[in-house]
C-alpha positions in Angstrom: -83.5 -40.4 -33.2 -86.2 -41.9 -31.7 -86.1 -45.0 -29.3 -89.4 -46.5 -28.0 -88.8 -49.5 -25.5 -91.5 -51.7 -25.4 -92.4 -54.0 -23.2 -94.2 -55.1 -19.9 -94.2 -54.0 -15.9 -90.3 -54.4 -15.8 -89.9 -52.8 -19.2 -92.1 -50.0 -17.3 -90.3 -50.3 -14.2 -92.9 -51.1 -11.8 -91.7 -51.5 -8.2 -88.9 -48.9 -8.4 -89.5 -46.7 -5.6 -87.2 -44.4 -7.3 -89.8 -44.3 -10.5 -86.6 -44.7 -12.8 -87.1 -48.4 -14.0 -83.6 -49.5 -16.4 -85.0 -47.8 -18.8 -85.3 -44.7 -17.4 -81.6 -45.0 -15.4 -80.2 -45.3 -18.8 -82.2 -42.4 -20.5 -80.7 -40.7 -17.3 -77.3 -41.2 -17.9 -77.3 -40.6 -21.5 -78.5 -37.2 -21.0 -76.0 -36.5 -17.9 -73.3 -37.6 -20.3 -74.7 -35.3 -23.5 -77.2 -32.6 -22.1 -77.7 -32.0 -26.3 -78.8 -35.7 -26.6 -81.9 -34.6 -24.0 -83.4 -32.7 -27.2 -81.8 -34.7 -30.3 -82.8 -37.9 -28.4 -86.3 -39.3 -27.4 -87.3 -41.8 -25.3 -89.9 -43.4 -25.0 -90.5 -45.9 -22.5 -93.7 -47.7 -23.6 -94.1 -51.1 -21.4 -97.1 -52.0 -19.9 -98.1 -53.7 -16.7 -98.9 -57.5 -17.5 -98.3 -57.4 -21.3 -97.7 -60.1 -23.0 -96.5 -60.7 -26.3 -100.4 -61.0 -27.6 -100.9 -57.5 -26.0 -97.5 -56.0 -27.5 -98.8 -57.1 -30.5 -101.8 -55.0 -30.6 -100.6 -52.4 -29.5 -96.9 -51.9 -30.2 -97.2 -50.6 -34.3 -100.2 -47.8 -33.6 -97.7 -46.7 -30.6 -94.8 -46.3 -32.2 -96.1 -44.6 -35.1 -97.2 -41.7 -33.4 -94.0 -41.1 -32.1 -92.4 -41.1 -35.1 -91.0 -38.3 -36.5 -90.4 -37.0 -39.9 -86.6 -37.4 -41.0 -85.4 -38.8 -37.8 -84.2 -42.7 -37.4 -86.6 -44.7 -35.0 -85.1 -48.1 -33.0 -87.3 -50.6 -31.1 -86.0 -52.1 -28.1 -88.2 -55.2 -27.2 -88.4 -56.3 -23.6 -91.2 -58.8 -22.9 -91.5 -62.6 -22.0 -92.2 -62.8 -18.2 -96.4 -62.6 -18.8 -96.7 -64.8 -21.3 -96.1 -67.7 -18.7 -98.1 -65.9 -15.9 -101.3 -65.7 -18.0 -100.4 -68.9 -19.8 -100.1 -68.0 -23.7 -99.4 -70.8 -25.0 -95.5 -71.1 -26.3 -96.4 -71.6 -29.9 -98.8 -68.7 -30.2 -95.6 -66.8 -28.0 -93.0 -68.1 -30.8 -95.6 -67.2 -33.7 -96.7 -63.8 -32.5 -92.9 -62.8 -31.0 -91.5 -63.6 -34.7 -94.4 -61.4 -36.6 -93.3 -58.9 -34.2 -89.6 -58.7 -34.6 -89.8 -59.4 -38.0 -92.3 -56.2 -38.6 -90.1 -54.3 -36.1 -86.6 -54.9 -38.3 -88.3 -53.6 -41.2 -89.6 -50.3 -40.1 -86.2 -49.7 -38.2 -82.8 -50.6 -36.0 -84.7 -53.3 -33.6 -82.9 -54.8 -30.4 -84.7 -57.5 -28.1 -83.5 -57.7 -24.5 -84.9 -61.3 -22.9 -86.7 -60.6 -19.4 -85.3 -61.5 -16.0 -85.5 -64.4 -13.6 -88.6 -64.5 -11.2 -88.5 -65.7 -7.6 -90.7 -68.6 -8.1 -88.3 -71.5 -9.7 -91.3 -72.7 -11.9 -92.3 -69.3 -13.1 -88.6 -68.5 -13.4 -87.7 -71.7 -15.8 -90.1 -71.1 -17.9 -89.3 -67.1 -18.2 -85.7 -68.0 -19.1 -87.0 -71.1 -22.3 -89.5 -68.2 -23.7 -86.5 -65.8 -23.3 -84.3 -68.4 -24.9 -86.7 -68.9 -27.5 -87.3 -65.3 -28.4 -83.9 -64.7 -28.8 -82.8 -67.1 -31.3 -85.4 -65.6 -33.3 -84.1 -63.0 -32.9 -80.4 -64.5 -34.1 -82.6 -66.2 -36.9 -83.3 -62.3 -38.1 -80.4 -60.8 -37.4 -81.4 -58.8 -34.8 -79.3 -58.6 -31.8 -80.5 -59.5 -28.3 -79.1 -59.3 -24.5 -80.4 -61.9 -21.6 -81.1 -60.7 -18.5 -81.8 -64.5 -17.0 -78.7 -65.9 -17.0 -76.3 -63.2 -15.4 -79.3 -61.8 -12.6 -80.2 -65.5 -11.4 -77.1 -66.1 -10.4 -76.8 -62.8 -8.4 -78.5 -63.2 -5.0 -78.8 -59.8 -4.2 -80.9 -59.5 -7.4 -83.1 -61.9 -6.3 -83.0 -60.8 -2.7 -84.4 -57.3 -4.7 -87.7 -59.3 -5.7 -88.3 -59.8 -2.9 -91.6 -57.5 -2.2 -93.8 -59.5 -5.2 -91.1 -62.2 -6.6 -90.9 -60.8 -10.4 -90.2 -56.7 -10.2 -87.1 -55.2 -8.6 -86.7 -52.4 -6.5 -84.9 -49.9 -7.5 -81.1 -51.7 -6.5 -82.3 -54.7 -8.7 -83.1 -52.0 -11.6 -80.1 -50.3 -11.1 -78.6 -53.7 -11.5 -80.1 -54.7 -15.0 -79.3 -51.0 -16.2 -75.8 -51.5 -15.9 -75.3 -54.8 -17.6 -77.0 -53.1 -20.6 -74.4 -50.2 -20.2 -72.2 -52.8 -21.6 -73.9 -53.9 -23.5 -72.7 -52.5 -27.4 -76.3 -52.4 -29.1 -77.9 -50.6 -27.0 -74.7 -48.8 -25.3 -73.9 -46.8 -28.7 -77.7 -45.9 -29.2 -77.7 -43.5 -26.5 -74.0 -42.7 -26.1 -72.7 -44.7 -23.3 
């Protein structure tokens, strides 16, 4: 199987001084669990610093198809949201692009989308959690199941005491942090095995 998570800086795991990001930390632990799964199983952690969804979408189906491989399942994991406020896409073109996007994604393969985390900035932050909102009942709409990281991380001060360096990406406590509310998270738990 292969699973590509795409997405933007904190799908990439930029400011994680341990260079691990959630995505990483989970791919981590999957292995440590299953050393087989480290050769049945790739990973591919494709987010990019300051993508938003107009960038994912240009870039997101030539990247997954090279990774594909004959005979072997592929999953998308979606991660993205925060940018599209902080270069200011407008939310319609967000909504329209977002659904072309999933709705590609769930018919090439499993597809999961995982709505981004609070920022510092209460402005920047509201808005990151109504786009996040937003993409996942979409998501619903398609069947496609999602996980928000807003509502459980805002409400966690030493989560948002960990943004503190740049006031949108984690270090790597506040990483460690979003990895393990995905590790119970069922989707994406039972993917890689834990």
């Amino acid at each position: 199987m292969v699973i590509c998570f795409i997405g933007d800086s904190l799908t990439q795991g930029i400011g994680d001084e341990l260079a691990l990001g959630w995505v990483g930390r989970l791919a981590r632990e999957s292995f440590i669990k299953d050393p087989a799964r480290s050769r049945a199983l790739t990973v591919c952690n494709m987010g990019v610093r300051s993508d938003s969804s107009l960038r994912i979408s240009a870039r997101w189906r030539e990247e997954t198809e090279r990774r594909r491989r004959p005979g072997e399942d592929m999953v998308f994991v979606f991660s993205f949201g925060a940018a599209d406020g902080k270069f200011d896409v407008p939310e319609d073109e967000t909504l329209r692009v977002s659904r072309e996007i999933l709705t590609t994604a769930a018919g090439l393969g499993r597809t999961l989308y995982i709505a981004p985390p609070p920022a510092f900035e209460p402005a920047w932050s509201a808005h990151i959690r109504q786009t996040g909102q937003a993409l996942a009942a979409i998501s619903a709409e398609l069947g496609i199941p999602a996980f928000d990281f807003h509502v459980p991380l805002s409400a966690e001060p030493a989560y948002m005491a960990s943004l503190e360096a740049d006031g949108i990406h984690p270090d790597a406590a506040g990483y460690e942090r979003m990895a393990g509310l995905l590790r119970g998270w069922g989707p994406l738990a039972g993917l890689l095995g834990l």
